[in-house]
PQR file with spaces between the fields and no chain letter, atoms N, CA, C, O and H, PARSE charges and radii, in Angstrom:
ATOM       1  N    UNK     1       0.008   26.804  -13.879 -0.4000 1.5000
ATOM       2  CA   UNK     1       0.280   26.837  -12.455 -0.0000 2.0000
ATOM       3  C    UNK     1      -0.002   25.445  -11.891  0.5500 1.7000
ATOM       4  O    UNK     1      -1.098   24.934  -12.120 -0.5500 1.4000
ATOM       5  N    UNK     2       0.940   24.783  -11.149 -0.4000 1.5000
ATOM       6  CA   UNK     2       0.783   23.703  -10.938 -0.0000 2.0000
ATOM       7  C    UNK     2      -0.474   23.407   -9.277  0.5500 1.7000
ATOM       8  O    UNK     2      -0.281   23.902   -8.167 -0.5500 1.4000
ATOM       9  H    UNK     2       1.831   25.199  -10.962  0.4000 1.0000
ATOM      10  N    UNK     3      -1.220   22.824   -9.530 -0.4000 1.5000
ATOM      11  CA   UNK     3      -1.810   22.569   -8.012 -0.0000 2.0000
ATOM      12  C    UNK     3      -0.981   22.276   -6.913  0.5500 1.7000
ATOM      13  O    UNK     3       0.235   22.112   -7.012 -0.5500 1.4000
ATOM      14  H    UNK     3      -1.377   22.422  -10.432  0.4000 1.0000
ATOM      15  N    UNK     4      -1.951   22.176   -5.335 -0.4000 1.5000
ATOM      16  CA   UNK     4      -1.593   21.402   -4.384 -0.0000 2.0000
ATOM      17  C    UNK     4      -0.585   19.954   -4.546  0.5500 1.7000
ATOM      18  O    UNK     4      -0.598   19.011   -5.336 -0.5500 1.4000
ATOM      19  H    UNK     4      -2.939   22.310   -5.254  0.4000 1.0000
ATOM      20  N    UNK     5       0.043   20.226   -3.679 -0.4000 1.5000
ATOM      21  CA   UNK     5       0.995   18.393   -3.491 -0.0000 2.0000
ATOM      22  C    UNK     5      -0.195   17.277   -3.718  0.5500 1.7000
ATOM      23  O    UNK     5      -1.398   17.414   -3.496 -0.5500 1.4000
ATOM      24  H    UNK     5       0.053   20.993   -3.037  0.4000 1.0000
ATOM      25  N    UNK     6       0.375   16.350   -4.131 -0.4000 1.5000
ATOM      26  CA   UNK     6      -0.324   15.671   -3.853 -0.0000 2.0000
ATOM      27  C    UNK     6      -0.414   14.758   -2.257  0.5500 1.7000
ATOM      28  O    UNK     6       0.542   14.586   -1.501 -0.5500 1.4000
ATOM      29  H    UNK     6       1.353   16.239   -4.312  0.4000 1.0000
ATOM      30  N    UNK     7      -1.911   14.239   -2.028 -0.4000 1.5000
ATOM      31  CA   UNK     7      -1.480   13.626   -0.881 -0.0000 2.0000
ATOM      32  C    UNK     7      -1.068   12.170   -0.670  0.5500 1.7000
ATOM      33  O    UNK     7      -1.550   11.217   -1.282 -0.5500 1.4000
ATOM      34  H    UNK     7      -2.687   14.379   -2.643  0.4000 1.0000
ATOM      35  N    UNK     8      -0.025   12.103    0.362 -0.4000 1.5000
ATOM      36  CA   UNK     8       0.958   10.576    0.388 -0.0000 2.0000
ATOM      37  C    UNK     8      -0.455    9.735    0.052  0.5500 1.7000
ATOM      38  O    UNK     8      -0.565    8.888   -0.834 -0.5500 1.4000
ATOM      39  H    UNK     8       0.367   12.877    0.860  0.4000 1.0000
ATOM      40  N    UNK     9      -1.604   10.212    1.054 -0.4000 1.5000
ATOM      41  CA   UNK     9      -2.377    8.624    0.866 -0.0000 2.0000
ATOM      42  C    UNK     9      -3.536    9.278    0.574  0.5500 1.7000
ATOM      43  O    UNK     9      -4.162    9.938    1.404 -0.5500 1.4000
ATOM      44  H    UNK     9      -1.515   10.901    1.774  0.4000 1.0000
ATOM      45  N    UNK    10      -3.992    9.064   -1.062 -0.4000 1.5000
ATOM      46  CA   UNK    10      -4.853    9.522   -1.413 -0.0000 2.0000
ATOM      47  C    UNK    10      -5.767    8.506   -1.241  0.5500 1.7000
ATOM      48  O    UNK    10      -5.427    7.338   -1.054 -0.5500 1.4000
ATOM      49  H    UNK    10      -3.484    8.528   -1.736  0.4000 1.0000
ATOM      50  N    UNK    11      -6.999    8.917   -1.298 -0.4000 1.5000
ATOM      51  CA   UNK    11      -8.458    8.207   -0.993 -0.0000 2.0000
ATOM      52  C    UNK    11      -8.690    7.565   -1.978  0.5500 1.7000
ATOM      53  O    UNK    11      -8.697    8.130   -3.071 -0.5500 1.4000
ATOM      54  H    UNK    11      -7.275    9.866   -1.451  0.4000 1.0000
ATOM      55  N    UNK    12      -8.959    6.122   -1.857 -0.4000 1.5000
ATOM      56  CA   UNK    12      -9.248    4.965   -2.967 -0.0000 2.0000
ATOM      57  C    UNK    12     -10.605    5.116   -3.642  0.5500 1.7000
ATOM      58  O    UNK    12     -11.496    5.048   -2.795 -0.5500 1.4000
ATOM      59  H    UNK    12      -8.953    5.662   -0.969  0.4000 1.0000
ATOM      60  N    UNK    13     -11.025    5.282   -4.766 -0.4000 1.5000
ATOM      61  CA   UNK    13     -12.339    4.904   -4.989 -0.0000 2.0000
ATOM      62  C    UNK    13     -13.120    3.284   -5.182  0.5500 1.7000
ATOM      63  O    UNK    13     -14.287    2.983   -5.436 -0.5500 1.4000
ATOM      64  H    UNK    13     -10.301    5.338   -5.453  0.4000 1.0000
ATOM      65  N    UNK    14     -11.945    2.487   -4.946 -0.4000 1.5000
ATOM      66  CA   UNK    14     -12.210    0.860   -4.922 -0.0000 2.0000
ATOM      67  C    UNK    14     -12.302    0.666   -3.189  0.5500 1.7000
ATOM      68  O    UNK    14     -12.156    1.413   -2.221 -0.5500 1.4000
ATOM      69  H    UNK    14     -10.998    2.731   -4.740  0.4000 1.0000
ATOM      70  N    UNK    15     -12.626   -0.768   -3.402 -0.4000 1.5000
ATOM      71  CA   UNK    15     -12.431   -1.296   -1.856 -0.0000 2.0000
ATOM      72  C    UNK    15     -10.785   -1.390   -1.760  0.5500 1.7000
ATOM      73  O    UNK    15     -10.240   -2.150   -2.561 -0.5500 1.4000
ATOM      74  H    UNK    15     -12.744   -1.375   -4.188  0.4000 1.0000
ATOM      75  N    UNK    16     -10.134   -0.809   -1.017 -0.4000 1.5000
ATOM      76  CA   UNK    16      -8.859   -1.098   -0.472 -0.0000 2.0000
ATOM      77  C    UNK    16      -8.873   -2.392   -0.099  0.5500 1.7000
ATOM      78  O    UNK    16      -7.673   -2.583   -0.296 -0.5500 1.4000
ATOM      79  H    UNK    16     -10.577   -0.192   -0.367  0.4000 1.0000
ATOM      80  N    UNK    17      -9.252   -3.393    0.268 -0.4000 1.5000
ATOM      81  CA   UNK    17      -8.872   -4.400    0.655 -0.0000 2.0000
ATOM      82  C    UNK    17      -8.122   -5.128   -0.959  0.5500 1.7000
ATOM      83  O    UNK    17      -7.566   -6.223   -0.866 -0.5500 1.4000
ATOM      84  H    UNK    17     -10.227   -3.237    0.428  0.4000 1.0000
ATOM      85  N    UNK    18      -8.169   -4.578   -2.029 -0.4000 1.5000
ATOM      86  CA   UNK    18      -7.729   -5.094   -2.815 -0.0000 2.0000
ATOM      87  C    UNK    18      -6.171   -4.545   -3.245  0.5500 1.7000
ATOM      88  O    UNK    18      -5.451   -5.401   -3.760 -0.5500 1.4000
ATOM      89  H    UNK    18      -8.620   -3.688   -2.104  0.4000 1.0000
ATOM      90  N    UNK    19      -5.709   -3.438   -3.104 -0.4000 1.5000
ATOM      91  CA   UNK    19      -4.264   -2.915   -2.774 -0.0000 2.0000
ATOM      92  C    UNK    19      -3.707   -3.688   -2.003  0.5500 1.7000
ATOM      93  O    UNK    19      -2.509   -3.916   -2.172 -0.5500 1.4000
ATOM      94  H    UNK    19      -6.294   -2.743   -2.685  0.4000 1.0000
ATOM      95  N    UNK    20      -4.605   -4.464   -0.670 -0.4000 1.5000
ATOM      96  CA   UNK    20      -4.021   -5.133    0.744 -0.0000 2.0000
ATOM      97  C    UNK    20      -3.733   -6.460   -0.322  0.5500 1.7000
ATOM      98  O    UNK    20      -2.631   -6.979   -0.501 -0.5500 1.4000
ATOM      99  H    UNK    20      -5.578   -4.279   -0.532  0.4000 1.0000
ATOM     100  N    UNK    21      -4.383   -6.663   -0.653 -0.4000 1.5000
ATOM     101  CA   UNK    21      -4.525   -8.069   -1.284 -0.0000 2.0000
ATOM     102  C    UNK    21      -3.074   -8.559   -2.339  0.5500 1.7000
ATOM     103  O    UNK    21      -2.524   -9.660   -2.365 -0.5500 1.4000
ATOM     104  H    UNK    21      -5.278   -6.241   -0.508  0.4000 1.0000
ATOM     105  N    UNK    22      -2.718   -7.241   -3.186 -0.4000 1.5000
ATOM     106  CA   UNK    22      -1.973   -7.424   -3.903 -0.0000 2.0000
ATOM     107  C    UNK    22      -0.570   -6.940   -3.223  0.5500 1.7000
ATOM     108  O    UNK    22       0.524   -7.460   -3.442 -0.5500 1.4000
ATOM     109  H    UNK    22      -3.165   -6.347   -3.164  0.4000 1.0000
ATOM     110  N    UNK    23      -0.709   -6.338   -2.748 -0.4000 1.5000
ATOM     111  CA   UNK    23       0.609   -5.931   -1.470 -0.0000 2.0000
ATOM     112  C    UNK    23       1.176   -7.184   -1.077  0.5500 1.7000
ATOM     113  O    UNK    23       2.230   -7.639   -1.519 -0.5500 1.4000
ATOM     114  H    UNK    23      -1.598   -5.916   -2.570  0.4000 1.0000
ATOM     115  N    UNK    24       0.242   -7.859   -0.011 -0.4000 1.5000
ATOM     116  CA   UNK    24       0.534   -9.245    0.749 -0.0000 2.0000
ATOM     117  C    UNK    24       1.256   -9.962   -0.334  0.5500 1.7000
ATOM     118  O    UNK    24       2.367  -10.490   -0.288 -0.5500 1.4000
ATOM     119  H    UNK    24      -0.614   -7.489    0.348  0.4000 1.0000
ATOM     120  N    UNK    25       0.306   -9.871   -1.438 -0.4000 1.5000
ATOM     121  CA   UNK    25       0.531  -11.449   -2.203 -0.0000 2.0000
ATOM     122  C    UNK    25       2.128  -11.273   -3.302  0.5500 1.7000
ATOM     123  O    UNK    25       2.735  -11.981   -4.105 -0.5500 1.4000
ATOM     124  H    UNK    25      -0.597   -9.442   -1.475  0.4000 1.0000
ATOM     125  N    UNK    26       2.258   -9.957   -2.743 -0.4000 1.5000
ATOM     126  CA   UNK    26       4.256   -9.576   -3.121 -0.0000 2.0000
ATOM     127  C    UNK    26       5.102  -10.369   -2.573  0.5500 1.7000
ATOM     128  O    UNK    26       6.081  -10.811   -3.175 -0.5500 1.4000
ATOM     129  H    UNK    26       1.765   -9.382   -2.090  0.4000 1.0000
ATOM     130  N    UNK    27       4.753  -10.694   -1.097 -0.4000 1.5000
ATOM     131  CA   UNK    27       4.967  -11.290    0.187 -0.0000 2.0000
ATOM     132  C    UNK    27       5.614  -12.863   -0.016  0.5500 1.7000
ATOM     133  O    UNK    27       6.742  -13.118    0.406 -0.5500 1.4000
ATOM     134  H    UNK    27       3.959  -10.335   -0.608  0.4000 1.0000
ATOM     135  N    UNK    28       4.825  -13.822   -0.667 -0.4000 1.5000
ATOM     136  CA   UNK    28       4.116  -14.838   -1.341 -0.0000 2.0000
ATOM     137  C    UNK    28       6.332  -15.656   -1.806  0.5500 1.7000
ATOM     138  O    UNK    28       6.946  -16.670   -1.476 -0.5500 1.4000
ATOM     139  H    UNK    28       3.909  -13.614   -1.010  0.4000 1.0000
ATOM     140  N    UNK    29       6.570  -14.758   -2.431 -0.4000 1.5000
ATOM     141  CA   UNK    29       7.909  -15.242   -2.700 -0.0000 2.0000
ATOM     142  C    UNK    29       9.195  -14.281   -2.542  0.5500 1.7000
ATOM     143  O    UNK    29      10.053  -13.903   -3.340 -0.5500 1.4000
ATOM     144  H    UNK    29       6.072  -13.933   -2.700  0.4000 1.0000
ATOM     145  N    UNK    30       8.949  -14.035   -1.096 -0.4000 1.5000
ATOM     146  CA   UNK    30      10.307  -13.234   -0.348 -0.0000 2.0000
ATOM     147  C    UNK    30      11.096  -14.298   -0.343  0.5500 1.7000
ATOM     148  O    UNK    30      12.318  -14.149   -0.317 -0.5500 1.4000
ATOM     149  H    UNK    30       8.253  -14.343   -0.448  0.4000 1.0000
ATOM     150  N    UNK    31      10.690  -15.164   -0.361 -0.4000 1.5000
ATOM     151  CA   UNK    31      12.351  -16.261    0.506 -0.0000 2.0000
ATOM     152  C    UNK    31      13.491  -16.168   -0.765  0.5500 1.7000
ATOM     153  O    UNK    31      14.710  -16.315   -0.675 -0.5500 1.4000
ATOM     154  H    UNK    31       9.697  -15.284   -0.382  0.4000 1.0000
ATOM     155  N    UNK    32      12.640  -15.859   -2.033 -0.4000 1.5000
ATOM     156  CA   UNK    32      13.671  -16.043   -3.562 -0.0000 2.0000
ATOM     157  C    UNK    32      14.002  -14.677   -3.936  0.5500 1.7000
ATOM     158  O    UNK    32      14.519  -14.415   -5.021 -0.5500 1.4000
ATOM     159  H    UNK    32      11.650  -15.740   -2.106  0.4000 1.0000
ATOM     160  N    UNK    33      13.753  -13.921   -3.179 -0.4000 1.5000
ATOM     161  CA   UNK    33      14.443  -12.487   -3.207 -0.0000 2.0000
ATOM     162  C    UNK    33      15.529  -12.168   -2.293  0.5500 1.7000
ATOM     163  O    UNK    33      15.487  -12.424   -1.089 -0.5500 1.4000
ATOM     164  H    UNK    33      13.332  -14.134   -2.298  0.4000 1.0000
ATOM     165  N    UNK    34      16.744  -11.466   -3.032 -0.4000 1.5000
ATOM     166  CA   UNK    34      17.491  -10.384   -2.051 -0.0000 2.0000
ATOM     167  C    UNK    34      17.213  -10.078   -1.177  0.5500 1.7000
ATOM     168  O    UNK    34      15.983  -10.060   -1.125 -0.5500 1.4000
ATOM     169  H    UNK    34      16.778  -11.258   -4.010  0.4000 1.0000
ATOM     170  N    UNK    35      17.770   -9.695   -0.081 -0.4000 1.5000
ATOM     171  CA   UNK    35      17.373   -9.195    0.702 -0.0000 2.0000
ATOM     172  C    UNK    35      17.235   -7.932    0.758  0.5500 1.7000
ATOM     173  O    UNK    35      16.356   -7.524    1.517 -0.5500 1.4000
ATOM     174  H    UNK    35      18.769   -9.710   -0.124  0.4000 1.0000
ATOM     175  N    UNK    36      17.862   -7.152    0.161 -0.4000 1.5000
ATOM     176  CA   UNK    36      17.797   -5.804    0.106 -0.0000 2.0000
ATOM     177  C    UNK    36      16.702   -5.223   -0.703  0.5500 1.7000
ATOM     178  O    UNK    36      16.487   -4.011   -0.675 -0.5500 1.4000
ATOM     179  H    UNK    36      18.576   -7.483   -0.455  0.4000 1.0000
ATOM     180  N    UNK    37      15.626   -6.477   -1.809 -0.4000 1.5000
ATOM     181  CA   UNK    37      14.171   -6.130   -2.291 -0.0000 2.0000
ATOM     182  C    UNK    37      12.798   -6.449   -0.552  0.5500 1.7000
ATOM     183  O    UNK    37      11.570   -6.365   -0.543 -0.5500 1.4000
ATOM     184  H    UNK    37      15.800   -7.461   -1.832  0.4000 1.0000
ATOM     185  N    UNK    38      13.487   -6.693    0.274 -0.4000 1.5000
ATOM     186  CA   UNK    38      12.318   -7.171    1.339 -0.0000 2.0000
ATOM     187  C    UNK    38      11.950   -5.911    1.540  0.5500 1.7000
ATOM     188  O    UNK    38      10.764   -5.654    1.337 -0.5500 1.4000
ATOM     189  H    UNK    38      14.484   -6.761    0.267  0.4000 1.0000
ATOM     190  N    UNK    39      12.738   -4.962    1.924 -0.4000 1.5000
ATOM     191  CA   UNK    39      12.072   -3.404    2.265 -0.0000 2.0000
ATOM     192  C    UNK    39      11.139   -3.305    1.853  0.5500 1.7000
ATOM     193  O    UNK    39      10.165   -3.241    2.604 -0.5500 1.4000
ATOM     194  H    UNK    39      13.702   -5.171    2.089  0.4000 1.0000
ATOM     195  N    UNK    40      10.984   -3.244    0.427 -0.4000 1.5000
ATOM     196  CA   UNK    40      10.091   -2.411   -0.713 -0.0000 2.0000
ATOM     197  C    UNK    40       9.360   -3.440   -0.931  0.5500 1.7000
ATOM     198  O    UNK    40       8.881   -3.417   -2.064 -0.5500 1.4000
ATOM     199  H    UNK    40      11.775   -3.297   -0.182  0.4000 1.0000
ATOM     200  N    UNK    41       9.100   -4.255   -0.373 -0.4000 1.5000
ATOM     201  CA   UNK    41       7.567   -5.541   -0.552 -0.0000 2.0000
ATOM     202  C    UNK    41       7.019   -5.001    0.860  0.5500 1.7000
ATOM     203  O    UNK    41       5.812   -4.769    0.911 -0.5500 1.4000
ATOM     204  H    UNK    41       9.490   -4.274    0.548  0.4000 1.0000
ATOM     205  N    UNK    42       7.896   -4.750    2.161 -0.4000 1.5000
ATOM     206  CA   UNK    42       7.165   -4.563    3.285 -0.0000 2.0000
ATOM     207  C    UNK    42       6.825   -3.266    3.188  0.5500 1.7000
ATOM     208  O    UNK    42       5.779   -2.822    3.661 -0.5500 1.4000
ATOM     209  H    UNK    42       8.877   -4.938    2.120  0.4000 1.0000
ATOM     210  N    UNK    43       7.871   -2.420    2.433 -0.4000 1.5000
ATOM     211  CA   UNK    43       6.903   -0.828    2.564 -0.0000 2.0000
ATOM     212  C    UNK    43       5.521   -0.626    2.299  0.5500 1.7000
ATOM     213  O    UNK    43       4.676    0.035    2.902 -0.5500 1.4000
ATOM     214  H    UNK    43       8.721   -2.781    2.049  0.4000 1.0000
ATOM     215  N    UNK    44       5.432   -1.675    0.769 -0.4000 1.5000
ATOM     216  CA   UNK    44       3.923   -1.423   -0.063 -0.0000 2.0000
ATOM     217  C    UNK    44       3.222   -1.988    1.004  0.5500 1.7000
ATOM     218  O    UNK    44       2.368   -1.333    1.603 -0.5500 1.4000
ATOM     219  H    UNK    44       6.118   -2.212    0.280  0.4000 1.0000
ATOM     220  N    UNK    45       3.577   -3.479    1.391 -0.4000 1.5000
ATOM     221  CA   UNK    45       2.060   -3.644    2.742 -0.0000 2.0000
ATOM     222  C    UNK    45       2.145   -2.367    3.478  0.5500 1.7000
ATOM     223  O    UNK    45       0.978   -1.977    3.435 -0.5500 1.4000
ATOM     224  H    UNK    45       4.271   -4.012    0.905  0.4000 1.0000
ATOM     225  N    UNK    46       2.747   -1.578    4.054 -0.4000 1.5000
ATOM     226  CA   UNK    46       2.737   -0.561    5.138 -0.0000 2.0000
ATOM     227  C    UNK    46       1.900    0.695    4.409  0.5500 1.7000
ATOM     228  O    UNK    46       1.067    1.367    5.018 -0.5500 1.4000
ATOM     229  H    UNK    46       3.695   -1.894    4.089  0.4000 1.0000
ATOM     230  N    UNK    47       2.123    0.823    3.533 -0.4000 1.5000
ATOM     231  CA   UNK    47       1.448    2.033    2.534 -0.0000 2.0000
ATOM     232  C    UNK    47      -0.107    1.394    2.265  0.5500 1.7000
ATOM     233  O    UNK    47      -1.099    2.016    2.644 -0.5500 1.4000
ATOM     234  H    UNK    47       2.800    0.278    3.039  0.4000 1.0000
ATOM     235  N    UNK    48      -0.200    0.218    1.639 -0.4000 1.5000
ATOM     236  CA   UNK    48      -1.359   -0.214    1.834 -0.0000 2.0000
ATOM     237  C    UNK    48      -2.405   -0.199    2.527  0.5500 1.7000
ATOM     238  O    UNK    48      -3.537    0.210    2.268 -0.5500 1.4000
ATOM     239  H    UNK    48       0.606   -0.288    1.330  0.4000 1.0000
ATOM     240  N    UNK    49      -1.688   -0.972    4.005 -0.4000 1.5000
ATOM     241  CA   UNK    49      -2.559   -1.141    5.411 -0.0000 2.0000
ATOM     242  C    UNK    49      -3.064    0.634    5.598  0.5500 1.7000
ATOM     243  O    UNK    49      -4.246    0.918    5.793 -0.5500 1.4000
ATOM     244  H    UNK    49      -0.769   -1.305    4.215  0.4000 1.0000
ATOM     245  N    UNK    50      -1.803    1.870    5.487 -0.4000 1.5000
ATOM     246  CA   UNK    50      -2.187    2.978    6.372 -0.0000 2.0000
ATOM     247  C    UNK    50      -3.266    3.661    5.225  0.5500 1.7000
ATOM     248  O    UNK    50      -4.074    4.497    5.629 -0.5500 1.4000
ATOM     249  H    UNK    50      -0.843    1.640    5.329  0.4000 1.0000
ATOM     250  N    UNK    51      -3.247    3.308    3.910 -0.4000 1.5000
ATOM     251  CA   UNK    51      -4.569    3.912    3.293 -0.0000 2.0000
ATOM     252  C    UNK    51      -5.258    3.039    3.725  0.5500 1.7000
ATOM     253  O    UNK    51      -5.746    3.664    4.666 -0.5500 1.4000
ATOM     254  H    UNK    51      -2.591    2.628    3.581  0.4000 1.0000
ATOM     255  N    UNK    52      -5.694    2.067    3.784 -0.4000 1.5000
ATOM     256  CA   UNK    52      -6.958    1.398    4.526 -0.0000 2.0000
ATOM     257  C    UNK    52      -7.388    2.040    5.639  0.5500 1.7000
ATOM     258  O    UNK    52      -8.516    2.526    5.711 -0.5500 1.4000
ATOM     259  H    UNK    52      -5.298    1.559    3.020  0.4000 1.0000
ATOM     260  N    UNK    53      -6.706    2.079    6.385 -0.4000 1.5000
ATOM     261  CA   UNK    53      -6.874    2.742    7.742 -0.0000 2.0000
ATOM     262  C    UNK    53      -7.491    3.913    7.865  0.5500 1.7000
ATOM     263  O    UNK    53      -8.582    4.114    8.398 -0.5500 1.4000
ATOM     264  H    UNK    53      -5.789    1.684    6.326  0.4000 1.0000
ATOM     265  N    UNK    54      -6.598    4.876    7.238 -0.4000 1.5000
ATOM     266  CA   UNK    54      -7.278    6.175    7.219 -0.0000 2.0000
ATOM     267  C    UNK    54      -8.397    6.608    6.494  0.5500 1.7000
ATOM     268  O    UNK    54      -8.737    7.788    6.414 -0.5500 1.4000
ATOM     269  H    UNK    54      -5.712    4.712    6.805  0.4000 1.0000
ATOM     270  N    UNK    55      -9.373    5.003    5.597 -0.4000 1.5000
ATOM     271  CA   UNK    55     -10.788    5.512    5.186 -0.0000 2.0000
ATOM     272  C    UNK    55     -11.462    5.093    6.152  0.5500 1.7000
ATOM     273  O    UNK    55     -12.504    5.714    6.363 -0.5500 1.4000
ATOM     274  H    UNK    55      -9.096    4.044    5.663  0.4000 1.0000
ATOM     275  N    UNK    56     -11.201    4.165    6.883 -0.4000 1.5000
ATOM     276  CA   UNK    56     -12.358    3.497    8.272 -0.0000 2.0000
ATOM     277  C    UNK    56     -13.369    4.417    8.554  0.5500 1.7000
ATOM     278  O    UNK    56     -14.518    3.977    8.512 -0.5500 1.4000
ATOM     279  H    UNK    56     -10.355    3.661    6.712  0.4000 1.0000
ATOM     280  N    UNK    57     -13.169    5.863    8.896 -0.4000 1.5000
ATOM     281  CA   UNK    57     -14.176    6.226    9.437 -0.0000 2.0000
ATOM     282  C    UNK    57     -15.422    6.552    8.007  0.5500 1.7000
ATOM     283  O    UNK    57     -16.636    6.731    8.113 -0.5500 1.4000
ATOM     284  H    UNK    57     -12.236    6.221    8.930  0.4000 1.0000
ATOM     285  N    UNK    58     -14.754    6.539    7.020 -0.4000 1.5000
ATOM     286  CA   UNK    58     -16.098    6.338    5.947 -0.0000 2.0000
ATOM     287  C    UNK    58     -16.788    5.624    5.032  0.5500 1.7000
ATOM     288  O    UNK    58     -17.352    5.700    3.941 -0.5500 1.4000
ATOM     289  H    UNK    58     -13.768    6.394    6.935  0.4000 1.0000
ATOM     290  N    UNK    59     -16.383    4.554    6.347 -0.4000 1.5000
ATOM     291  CA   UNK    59     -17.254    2.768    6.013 -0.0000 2.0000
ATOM     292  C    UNK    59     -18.550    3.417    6.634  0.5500 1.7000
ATOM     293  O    UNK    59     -19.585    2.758    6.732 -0.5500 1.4000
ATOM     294  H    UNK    59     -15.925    4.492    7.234  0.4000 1.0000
C-alpha cells in the first residue's frame, strides 16, 4: 500500500541556505543558455527560496 503524497516542500534536515546556494549559482551562466532553459534555473531558485521560507519559524 503505497503512503501519503509526498510533500512539494519537504523539510530539509541541512541548513537550506545551501539548496539557495546551489540554486543561485545555476544563475552564474544564464547569458550562455537558451532561453527556453531560464525557466527551470529560475524555478529551482523559487523552489529553493519557498523551502527556506517555510522552515523560518523553526530557527
Amino acid at each position: 500500500m503505497p503512503g501519503p503524497p509526498a510533500d512539494q516542500y519537504t523539510q530539509q534536515d541541512t541548513d537550506p541556505r545551501a539548496g539557495i546556494d546551489e540554486a543561485v549559482a545555476g544563475l552564474d551562466d544564464l547569458a550562455a543558455l537558451p532561453l527556453s532553459e531560464h525557466v527551470d534555473r529560475f524555478e529551482a531558485v523559487h523552489t529553493e527560496l519557498t523551502v527556506a521560507l517555510s522552515t523560518i519559524d523553526k530557527v
